[in-house]
SELUMTOR-117166 format. One line per field, with one value per residue (C-alpha): residue number from 1; residue in one letter; x, y, z. Coordinates in nm, 3 decimals. Layout:
N
seq c(NUM;...)
type c(A;...)
xx c(X;...)
yy c(Y;...)
zz c(Z;...)
This chain:
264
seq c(1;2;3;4;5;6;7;8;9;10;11;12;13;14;15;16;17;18;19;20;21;22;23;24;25;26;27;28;29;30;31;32;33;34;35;36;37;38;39;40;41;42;43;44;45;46;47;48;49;50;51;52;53;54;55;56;57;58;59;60;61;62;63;64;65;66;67;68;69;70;71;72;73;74;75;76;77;78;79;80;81;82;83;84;85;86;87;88;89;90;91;92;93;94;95;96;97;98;99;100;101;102;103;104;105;106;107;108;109;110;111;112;113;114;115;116;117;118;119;120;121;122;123;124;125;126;127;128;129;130;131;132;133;134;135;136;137;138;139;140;141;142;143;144;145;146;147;148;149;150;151;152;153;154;155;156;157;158;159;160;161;162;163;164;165;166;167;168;169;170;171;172;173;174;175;176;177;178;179;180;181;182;183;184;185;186;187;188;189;190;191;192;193;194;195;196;197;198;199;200;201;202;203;204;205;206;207;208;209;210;211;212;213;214;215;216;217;218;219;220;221;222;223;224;225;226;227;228;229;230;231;232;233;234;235;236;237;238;239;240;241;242;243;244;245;246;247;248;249;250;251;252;253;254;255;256;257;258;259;260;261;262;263;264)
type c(X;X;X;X;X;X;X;X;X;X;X;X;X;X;X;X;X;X;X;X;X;X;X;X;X;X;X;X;X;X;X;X;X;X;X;X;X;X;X;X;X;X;X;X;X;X;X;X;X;X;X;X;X;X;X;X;X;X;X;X;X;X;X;X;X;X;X;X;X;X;X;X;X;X;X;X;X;X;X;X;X;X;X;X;X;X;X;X;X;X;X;X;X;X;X;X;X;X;X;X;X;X;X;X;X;X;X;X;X;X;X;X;X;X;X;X;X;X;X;X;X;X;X;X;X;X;X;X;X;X;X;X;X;X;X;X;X;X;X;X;X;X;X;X;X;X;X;X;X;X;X;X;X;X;X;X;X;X;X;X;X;X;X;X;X;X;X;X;X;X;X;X;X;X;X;X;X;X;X;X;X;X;X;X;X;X;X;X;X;X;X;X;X;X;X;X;X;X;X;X;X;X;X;X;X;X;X;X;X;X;X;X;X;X;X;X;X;X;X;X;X;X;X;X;X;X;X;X;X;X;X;X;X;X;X;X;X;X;X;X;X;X;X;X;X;X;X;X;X;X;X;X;X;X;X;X;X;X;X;X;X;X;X;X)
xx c(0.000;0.122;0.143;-0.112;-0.383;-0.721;-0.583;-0.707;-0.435;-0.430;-0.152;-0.130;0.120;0.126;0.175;0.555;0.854;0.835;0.461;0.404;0.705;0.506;0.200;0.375;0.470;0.173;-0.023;0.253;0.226;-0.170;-0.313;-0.608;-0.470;-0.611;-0.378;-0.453;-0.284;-0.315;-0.170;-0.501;-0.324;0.030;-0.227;-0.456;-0.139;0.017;-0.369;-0.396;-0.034;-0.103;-0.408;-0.264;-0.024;-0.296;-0.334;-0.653;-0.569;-0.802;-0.738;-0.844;-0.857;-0.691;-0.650;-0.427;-0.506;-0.863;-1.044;-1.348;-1.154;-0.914;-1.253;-1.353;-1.056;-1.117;-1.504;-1.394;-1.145;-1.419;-1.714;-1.548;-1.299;-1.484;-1.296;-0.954;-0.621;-0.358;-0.270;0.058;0.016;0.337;0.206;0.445;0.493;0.743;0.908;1.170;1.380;1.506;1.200;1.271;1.182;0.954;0.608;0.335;0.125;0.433;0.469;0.120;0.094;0.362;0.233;-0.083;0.035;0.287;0.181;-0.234;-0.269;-0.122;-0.387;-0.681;-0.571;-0.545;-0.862;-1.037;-0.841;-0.901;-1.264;-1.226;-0.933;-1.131;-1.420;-1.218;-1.079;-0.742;-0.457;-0.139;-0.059;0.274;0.346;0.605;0.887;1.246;1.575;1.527;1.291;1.559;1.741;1.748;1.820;1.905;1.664;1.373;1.219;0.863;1.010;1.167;0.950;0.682;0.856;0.909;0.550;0.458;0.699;0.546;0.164;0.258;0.350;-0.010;-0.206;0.028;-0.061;-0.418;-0.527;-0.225;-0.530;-0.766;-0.506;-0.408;-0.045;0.165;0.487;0.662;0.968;1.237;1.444;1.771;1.822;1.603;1.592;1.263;1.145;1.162;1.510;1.563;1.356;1.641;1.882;1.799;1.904;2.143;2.462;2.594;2.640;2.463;2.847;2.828;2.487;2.630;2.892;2.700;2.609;2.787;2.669;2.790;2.541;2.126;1.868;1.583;1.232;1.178;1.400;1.190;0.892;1.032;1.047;0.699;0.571;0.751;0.600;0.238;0.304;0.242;0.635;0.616;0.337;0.564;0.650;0.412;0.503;0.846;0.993;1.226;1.570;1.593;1.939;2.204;2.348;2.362;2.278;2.512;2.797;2.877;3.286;3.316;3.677;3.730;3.835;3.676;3.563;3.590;3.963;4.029;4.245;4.331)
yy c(0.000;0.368;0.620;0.853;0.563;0.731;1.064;1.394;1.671;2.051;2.240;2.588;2.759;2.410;2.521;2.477;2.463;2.314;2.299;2.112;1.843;1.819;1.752;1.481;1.295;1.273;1.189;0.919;0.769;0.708;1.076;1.253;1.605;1.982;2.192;2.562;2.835;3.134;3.016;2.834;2.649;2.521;2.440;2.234;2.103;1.957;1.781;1.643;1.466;1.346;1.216;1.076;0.871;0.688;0.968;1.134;1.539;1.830;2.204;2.487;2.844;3.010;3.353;3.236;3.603;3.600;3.376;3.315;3.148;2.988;2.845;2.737;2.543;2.345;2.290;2.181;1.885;1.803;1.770;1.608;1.376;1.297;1.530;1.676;1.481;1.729;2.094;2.232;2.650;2.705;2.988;3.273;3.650;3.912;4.244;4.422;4.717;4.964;4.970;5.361;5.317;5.000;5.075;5.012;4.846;4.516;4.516;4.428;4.214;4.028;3.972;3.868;3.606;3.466;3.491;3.574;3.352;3.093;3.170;3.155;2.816;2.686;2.849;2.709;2.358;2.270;2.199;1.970;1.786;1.823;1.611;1.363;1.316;1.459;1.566;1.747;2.077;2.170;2.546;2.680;2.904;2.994;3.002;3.367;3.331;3.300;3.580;3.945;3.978;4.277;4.421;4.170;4.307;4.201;3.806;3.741;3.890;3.719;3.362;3.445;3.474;3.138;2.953;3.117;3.073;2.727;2.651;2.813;2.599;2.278;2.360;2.464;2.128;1.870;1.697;1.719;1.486;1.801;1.774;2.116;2.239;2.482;2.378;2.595;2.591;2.733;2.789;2.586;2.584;2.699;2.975;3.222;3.167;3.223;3.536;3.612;3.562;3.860;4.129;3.888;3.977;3.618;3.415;3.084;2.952;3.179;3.028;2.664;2.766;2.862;2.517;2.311;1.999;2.262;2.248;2.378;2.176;2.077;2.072;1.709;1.739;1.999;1.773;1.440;1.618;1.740;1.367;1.241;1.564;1.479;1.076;0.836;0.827;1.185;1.130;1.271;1.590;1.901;2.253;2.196;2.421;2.206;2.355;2.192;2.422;2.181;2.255;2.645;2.787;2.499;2.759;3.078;3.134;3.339;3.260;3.284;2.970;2.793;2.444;2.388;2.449;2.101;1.981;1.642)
zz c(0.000;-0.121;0.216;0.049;-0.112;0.003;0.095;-0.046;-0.106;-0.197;-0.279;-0.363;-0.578;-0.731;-1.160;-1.103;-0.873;-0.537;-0.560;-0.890;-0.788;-0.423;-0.676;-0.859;-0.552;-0.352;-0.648;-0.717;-0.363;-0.395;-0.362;-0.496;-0.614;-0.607;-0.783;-0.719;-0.892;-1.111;-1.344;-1.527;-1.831;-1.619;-1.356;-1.633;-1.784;-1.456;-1.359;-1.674;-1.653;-1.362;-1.484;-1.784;-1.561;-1.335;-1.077;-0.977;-0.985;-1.078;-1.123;-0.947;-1.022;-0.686;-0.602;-0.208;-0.115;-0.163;0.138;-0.068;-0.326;-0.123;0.038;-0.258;-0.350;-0.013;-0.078;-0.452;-0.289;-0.041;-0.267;-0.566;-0.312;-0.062;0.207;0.277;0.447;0.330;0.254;0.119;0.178;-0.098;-0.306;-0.309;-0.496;-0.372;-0.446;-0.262;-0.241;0.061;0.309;0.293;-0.062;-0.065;-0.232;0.012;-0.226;-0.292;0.092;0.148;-0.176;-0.032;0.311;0.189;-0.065;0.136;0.545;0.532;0.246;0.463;0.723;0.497;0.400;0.758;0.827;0.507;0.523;0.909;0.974;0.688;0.812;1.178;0.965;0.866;1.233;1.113;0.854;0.755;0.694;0.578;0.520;0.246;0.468;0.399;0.576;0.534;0.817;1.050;0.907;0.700;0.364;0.155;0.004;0.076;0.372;0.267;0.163;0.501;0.728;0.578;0.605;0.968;1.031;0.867;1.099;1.408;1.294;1.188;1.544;1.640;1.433;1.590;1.964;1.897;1.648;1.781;2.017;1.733;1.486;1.297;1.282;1.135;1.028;0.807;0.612;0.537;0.187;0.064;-0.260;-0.476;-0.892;-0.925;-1.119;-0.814;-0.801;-1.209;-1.101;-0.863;-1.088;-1.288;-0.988;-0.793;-0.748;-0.676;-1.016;-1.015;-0.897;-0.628;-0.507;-0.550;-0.314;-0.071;-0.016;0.224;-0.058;-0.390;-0.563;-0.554;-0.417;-0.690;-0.597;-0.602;-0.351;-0.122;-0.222;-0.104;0.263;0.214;0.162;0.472;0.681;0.546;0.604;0.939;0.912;1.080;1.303;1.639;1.464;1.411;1.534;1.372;1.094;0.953;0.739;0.367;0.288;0.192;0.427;0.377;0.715;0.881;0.781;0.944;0.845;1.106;1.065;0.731;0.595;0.252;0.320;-0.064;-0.113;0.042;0.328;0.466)
């Protein structure tokens, strides 16, 4: 038996990157899919290859900062699945600049795709999961949520909020079989990151460096984690936000020295 056969999951943010590959899995493992995004013809595109392989996915239309549509995404999983087991919040959309500069209208764009959205989707997702006597919630973060970036005010403060409501929604639901947690990537090939690339002043080589494995993490990769999180393998751990870096944040250099010139 596949961990997920009989399950019902949504994921938001799911037309590419981490979300689509999360997609792919659970669907792979056994899962019934809801893929919600803007993005209406990736979002088709990705439901109907899933479908084409033997899976069972659909596509919703979804708006993460609007609640009624967000809603509607979880009444859509119930009514056509039978219910709700699992929800990846992974939508994201940022701008940035010097917050003495920063347009109010991107910071609160920002926040609400990336930390209320998050909200709306625990709100919409849990007395659906409470229905079905329980679930998983896993909530897209960053390892910027543990630290400031340049120039992205609006992406890591935002990430710093879903870690700490995360840990909310695990104390409040843990007795009710709602298990939570947020996971935390580095730098991941997705098209964010090609986004990035454009303004970065790191060279992909750069990025790969600052990887204690030298290389960037793929979303499969991200996705994998996000399986285990959601599965009865996890069932002791909710309230944690868990690091997928490569190893990234393991490496201050306070002193200076380069772990990739090699030494005995």
């Amino acid at each position: 038996m596949r961990r997920f056969d009989g399950k019902v999951a949504i994921v938001t943010g799911a037309a590419s990157g981490i979300g689509a590959a999360t997609l792919r899995r659970l669907a792979s493992e056994g899962a019934a899919v809801v893929v919600g995004d803007i993005q209406d013809e990736a979002g088709e595109a990705i439901a109907q290859e899933i479908g084409a392989g033997g899976g069972e996915a659909s596509f919703r239309h979804c708006d993460v900062a609007d609640l009624s549509q967000v809603e509607a995404l979880v009444e859509h999983a119930v009514s056509r699945y039978g219910g709700l087991d699992i929800m990846h919040n992974n939508a994201a959309w940022t701008g940035g600049g010097w917050v003495a500069d920063l347009d109010p209208e991107v910071w609160q764009r920002s926040i609400q795709v990336m930390l209320t959205s998050v909200f709306y989707g625990c709100r919409a997702a849990l007395p659906a999961m409470l229905e079905r006597g329980g679930g998983s919630i896993v909530n897209t973060a960053s390892i910027e949520a543990f630290g400031g970036e340049m120039l992205a005010s609006p992406y890591s403060t935002a990430k710093a909020g879903v870690v700490n409501f995360t840990r909310n929604v695990a104390i409040e639901y843990g007795r009710k079989g709602i298990r939570a947690n947020s996971i935390c990537p580095g730098i991941v090939e997705t098209p964010m990151y090609h986004q990035m690339e454009t303004f970065a002043k790191h060279s992909r080589e750069d990025m790969e460096q600052l990887s204690a494995l030298g290389r960037l993490l793929q979303p499969d990769e991200i996705a994998a984690v996000v399986a285990f999180l959601c599965s009865e393998d996890a069932s002791g751990i909710t309230g944690a936000a868990l690091v997928v870096d490569g190893g990234t944040t393991a490496f201050v250099n306070l002193g200076g020295h380069s772990p990739y010139s090699g030494s005995s």
